[in-house]
C-alpha positions in Angstrom: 126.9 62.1 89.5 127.7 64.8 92.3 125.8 67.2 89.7 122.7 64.8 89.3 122.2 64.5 93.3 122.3 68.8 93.4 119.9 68.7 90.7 117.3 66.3 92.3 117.8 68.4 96.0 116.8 71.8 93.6 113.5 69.9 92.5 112.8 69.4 95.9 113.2 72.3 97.0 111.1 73.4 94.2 108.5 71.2 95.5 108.5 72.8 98.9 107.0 75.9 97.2 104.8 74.5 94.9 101.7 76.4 96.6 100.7 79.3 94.6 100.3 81.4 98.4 104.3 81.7 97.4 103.8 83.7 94.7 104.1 87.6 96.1 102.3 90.6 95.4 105.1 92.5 93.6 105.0 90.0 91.0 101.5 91.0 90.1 102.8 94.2 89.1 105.2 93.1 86.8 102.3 90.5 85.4 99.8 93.6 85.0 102.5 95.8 83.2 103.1 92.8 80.7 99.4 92.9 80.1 98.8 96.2 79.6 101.9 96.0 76.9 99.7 93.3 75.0 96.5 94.8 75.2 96.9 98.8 75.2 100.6 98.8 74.0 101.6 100.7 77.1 104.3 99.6 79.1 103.1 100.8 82.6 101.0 99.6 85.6 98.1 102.3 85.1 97.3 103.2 81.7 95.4 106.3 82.6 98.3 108.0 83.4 101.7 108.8 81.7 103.8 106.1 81.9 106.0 105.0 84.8 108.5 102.1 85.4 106.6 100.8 88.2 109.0 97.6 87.9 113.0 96.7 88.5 112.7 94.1 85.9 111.9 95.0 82.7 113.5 91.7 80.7 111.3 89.8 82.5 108.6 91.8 82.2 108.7 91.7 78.2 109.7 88.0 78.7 105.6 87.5 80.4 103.9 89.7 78.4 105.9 87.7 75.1 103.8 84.6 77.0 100.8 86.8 77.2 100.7 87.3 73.7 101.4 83.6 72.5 98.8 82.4 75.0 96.2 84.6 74.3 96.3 86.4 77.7 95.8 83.4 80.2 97.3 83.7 83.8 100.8 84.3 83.7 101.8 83.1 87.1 102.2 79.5 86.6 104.5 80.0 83.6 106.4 82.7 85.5 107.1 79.8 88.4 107.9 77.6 85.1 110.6 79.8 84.2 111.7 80.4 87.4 112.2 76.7 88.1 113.8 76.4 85.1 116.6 79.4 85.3 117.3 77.8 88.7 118.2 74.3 87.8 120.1 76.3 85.2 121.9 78.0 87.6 122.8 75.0 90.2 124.4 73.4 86.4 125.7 76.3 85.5 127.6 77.1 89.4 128.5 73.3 89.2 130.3 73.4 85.8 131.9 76.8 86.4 133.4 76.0 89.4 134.6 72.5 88.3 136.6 73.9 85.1 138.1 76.8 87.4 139.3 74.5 89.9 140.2 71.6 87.6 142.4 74.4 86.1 144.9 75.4 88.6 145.0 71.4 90.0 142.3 70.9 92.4 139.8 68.4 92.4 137.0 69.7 89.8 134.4 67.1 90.8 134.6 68.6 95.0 134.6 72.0 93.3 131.4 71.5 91.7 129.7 69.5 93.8 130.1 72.2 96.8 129.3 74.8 95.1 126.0 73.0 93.3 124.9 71.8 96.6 125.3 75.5 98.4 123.0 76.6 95.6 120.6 73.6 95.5 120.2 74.0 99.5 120.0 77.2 99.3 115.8 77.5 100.0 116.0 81.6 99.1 116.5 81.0 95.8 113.7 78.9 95.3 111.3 80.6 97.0 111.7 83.5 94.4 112.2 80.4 91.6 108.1 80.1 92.5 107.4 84.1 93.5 106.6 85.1 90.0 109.3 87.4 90.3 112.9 87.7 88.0 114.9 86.9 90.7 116.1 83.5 89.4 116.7 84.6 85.9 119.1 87.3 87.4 120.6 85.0 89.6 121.2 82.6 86.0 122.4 85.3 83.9 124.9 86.2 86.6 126.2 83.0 86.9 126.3 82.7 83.0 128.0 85.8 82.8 130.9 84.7 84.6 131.1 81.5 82.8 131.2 83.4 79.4 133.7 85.9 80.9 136.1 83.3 82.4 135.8 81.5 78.6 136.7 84.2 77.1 139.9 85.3 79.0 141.1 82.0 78.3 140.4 81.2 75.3 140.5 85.1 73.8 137.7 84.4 70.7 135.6 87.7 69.5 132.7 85.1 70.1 133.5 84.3 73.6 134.0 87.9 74.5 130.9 89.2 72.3 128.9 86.6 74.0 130.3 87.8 77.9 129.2 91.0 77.0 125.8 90.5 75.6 124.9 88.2 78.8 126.0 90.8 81.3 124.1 93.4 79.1 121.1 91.7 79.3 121.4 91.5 83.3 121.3 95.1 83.1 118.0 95.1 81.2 116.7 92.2 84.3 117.3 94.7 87.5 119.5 97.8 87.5 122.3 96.5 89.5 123.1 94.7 86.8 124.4 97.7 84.9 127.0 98.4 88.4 127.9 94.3 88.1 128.6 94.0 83.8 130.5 97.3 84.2 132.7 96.1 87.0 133.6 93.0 86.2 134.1 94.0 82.0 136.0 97.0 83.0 138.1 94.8 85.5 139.2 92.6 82.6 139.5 95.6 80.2 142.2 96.8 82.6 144.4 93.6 81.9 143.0 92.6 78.2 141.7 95.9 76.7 143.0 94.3 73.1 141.1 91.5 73.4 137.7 92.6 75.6 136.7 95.4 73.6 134.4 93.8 71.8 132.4 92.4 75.1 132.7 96.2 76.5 131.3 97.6 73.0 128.6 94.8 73.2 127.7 95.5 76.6 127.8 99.6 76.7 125.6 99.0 73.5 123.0 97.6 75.8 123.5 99.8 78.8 123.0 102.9 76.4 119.9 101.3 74.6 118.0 100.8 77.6 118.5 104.0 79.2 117.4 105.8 75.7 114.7 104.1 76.2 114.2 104.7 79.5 114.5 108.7 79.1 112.5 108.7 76.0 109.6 106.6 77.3 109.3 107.3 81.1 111.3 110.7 81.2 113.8 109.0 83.7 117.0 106.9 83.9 115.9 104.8 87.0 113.2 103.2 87.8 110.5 104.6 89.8 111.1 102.6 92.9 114.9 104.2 93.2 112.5 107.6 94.6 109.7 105.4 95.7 112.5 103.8 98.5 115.0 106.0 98.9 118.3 105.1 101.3 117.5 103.8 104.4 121.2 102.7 106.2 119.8 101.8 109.5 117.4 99.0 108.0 120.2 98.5 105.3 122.7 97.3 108.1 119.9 95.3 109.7 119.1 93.3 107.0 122.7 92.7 106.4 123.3 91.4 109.7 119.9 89.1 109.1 121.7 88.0 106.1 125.0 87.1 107.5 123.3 84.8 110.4 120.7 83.4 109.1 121.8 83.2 105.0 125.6 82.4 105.8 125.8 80.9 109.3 128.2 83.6 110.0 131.4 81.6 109.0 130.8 81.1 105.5 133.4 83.5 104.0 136.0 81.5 105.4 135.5 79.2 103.0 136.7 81.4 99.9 139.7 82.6 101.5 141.8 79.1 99.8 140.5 80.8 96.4 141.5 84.3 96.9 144.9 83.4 95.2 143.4 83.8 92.0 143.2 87.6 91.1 139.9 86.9 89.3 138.7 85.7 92.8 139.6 88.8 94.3 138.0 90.5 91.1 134.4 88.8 92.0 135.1 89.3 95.9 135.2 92.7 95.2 132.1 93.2 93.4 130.4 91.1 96.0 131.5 93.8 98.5 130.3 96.7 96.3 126.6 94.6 95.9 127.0 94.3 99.9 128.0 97.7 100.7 124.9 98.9 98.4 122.2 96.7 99.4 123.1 98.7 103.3 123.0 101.5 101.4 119.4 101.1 100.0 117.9 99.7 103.3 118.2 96.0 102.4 114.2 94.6 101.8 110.7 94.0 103.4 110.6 90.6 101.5 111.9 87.4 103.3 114.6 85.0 101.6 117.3 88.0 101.0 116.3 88.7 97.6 119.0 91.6 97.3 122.0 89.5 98.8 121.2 86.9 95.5 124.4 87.5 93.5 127.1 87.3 96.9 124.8 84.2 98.1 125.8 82.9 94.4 129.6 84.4 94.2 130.2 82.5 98.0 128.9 79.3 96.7 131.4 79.1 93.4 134.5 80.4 95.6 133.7 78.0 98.6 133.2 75.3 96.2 137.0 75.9 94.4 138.5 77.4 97.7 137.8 73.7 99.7 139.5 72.2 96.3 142.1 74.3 96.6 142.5 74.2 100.4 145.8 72.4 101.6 147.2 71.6 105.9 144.9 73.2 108.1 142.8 75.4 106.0 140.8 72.5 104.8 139.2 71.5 107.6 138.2 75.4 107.9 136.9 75.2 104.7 135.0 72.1 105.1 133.4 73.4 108.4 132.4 76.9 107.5 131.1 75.0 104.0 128.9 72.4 106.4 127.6 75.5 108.9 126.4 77.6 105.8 124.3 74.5 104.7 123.2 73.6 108.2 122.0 77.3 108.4 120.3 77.4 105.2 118.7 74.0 106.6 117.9 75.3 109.6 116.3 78.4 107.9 114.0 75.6 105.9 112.8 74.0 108.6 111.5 77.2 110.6 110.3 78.7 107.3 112.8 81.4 107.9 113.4 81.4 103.9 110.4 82.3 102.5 106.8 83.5 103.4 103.1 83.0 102.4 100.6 85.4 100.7 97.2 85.2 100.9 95.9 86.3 97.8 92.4 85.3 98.0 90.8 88.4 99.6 92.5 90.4 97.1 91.3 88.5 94.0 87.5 88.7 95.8 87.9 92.6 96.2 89.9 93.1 93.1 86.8 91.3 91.2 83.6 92.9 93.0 85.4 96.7 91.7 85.5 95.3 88.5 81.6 94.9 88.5 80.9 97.8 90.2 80.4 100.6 87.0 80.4 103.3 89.9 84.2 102.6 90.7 87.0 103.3 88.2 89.9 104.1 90.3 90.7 102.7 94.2 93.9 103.8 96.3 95.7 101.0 98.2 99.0 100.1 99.1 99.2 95.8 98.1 98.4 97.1 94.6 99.5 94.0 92.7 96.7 91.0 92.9 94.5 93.4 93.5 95.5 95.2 90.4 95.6 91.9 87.8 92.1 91.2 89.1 90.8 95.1 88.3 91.2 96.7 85.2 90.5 100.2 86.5 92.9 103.0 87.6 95.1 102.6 91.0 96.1 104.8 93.0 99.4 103.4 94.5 99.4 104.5 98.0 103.8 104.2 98.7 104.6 105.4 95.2 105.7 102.1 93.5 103.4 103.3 90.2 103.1 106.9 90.8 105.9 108.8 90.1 104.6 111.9 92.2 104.2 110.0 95.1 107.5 108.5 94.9 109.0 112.1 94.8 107.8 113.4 97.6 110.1 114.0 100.8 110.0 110.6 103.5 110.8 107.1 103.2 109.8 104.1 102.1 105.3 104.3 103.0 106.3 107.5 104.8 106.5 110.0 102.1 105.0 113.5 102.7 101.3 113.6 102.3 100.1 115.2 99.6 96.2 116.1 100.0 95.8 117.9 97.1 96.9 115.7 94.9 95.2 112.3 96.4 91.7 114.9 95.9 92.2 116.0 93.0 92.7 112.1 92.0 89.7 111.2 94.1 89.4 107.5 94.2 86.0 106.2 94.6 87.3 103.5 96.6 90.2 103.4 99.4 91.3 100.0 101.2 92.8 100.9 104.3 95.1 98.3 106.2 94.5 97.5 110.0 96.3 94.9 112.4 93.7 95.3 115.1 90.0 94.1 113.9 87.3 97.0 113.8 84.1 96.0 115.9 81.7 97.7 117.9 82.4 98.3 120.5 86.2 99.0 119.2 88.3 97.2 122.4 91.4 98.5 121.4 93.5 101.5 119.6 93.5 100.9 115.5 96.6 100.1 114.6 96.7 101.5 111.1 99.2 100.9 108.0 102.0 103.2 108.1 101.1 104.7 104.8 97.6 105.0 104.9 97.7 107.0 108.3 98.2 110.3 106.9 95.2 109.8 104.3 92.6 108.0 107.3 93.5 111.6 109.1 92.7 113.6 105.9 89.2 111.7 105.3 88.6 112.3 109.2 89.5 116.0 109.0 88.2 116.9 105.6 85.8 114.0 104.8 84.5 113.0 101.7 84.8 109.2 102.2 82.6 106.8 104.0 83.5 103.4 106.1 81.8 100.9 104.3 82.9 97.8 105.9 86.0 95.7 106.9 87.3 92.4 105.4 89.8 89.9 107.1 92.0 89.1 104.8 94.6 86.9 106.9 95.3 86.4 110.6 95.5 90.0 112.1 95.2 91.5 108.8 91.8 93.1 108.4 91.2 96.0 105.2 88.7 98.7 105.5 86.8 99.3 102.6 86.0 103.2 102.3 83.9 104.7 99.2 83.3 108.2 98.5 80.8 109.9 99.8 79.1 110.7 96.2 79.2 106.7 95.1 76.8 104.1 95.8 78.5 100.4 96.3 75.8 97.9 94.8 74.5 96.3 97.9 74.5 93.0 95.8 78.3 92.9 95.4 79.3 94.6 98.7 76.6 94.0 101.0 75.0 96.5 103.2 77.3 99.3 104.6 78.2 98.8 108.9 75.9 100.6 110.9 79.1 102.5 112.6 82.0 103.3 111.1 85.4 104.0 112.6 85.0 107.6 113.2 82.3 106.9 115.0 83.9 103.9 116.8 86.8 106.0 117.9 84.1 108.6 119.0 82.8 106.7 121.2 85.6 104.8 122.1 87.2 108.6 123.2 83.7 109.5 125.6 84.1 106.2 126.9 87.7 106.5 127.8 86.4 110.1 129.7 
């Protein structure tokens, strides 16, 4: 019954995102990928160049552009939130179940067990925000959770079935995002080290897998990471940041007291230990721009199954711990629901509009911008990713994440006929105040200024202090039937005489 109720909160909370604004860009970059699989048999954002993993999720990836094929190539994102939805009701069954038999094993109450730890996942509004993103996030966060199950089956029970099964699960987490390579080799090497007789086959299974895909990887992309490992390298400061975000706003701070009652179980340790590691390296990598702690998935998960069997297990005065830090985790992730501190909208529809009117313009065949993914489903032309996501050169280059070093040669010799340029400050004659220009597009505004070659066409708001310039080369025409007449002043000249004025 407990199990029923946690099921009926999840579809709720899938409810609260049933607005397609919650579907985010990045997704559109995995969708486009799919498609160019099914239609040019390339897996890669932009088929006129060499092929580069532009995404983290490649399973998932195949998984849409399998629905791509069936369905004729129809829009994938509402079977993507489909799925999602799906793999998370999974996974509230799948943490309820699992936690139940563990505690039910070493005499605590299996039904508190799982209900707790069903409920911190059904509450937990993160999740199913990504559940409705478009992105894989929820079937990693279900193959995780499946992977321990299979894994704690099989070290009881000892079959080749149970531990060829563990190790094809946690193998094909490593094929969703990369970490899971780090996770399937920690926890099957931790159980090798007790039961290397019997887990052999799950470690065979799994480095199988892991080999496999980085073959593939090497042969067909000429690397054994994605693209976005260069694209955002390390960033400690921001990492730390986002950890501290994490801990106040995802946990309510005390939430790890509720696992200490379960840390009396080495395999407890074992998964608290791998939830460090996933900690330590998500401050390591700089956390993420997205809201809804998409990297902290896996320890949000792990916390929720040890809370659930440590209150079962708690006895004397460590109960009532348990039971509070278990009520201030869910009055945080509450809390974060209400103030819409778990998730975020995108507005996609000035995207679609732009990504459309390039694909009817024969003079453009390639534009540079940085929210490359609606924009890119919509046009079929080349794109010139701006932070490096789908280039590999740009992603090489020295500088952080939408910092790296400009290279001008290279964005010439590319030479996009169109270039959408991000502003926070609107651009309007006279111009009031300073531009405030995206970080990544600064270094390329300062090249066309210096150097030319492109024009300021117009701007479009797309969202509430979010405006794009639209800039054209200088040799193009834009048909004034899809793009209107061109502004009589641009922003050069805006800043011009903005600068005399100042004098």
């Amino acid at each position: 019954m407990s199990l029923l109720a946690c099921l009926l909160l999840a579809l709720v909370q899938g409810l609260r995102f049933r607005d397609l604004s919650y579907c985010v860009d990045d997704s559109w970059i995995s969708f486009r990928i799919a498609r160019n699989l099914v239609e040019h048999g390339i897996l890669s954002f932009d088929i006129g160049s060499p092929p580069v993993e532009g995404m983290t999720n490649l399973l998932w990836t195949l998984l849409i552009a399998g629905w791509l094929r069936v369905s004729g190539g129809g829009d994938p994102v509402h079977m993507a939130r489909l799925m999602g939805m799906m793999a998370m009701l999974g996974a509230v069954l799948c943490a309820g179940l699992l936690a139940a038999r563990v505690s039910r094993r070493h005499g605590g109450s299996g039904c508190l067990a799982g209900g707790v730890a069903a409920l911190l996942v059904a509450a937990n509004g993160n999740l199913f925000f990504y559940a409705s993103s478009g992105l894989e996030t929820p079937l990693w966060a279900l193959l995780f959770l499946l992977g321990l199950e299979r894994l704690d089956c099989a070290l009881e029970r000892g079959s080749q079935w149970r531990w060829c099964s563990a190790g094809l699960v946690f193998g094909l987490l490593a094929m969703t995002r990369p970490e899971g390579v780090l996770v399937g080799a920690l926890l099957l090497g931790a159980a090798g080290l007790v039961h290397l007789r019997r887990s052999w086959l799950a470690l065979a299974v799994f480095g199988a897998m892991v080999v496999g895909l980085e073959l593939f990887r090497w042969r067909y992309y000429g690397a054994l990471v994605p693209n976005t490992f260069h694209a955002k390298p390390p960033d400690v400061a921001a990492g730390l940041g986002y950890l501290g975000k994490y801990l106040l706003v995802g946990l309510g701070v005390v939430a790890p007291l509720a696992t200490f009652p379960a840390l009396r179980s080495s395999r407890a340790r074992v998964l608290v230990g791998l939830l460090v590691v996933l900690l330590c390296g998500t401050a390591w990598s700089g956390g993420d721009w997205m809201p809804g702690f998409r990297r902290c998935v896996l320890p949000s998960l792990g916390l929720a199954l040890l809370a659930g069997i440590g209150l079962a297990w708690a006895r004397g005065w460590w109960r009532p711990v348990a039971l509070t830090a278990c009520l201030v985790w869910l009055g945080a992730l509450g809390l974060a629901g209400l103030n819409g501190w778990d998730s975020s909208v995108y507005n996609h529809r000035v995207m679609v509009e732009l990504g459309r009117r390039a694909s009817a313009s024969p003079t453009i065949q390639r534009v540079a911008l940085v929210d490359i993914g609606r924009f890119g489903w919509e046009f079929e032309g080349s794109v010139f990713d701006l932070v490096g996501l789908t280039d590999a050169h740009i992603a090489q280059q020295m500088g952080g994440h939408a910092e790296k070093a400009w290279d001008d040669a290279y964005f010439r010799r590319r030479s996009p006929e169109m270039v959408l340029v991000r502003s926070e400050t609107p651009i309007e004659d006279p111009l009031l105040v300073q531009p405030v220009i995206g970080l990544a597009e600064r270094p390329l505004l300062l090249s066309v200024f210096t150097h030319g070659g492109w024009v300021h066409h117009s701007t479009m708001e797309i969202d509430v202090d979010k405006f794009l310039l639209v800039f054209h080369r200088e040799d193009v025409e834009l048909p004034a039937a899809i793009w209107g007449p061109p502004i009589p002043k641009g922003l050069r000249q805006l800043l011009v005489e903005q600068s005399l004025g100042g004098e």
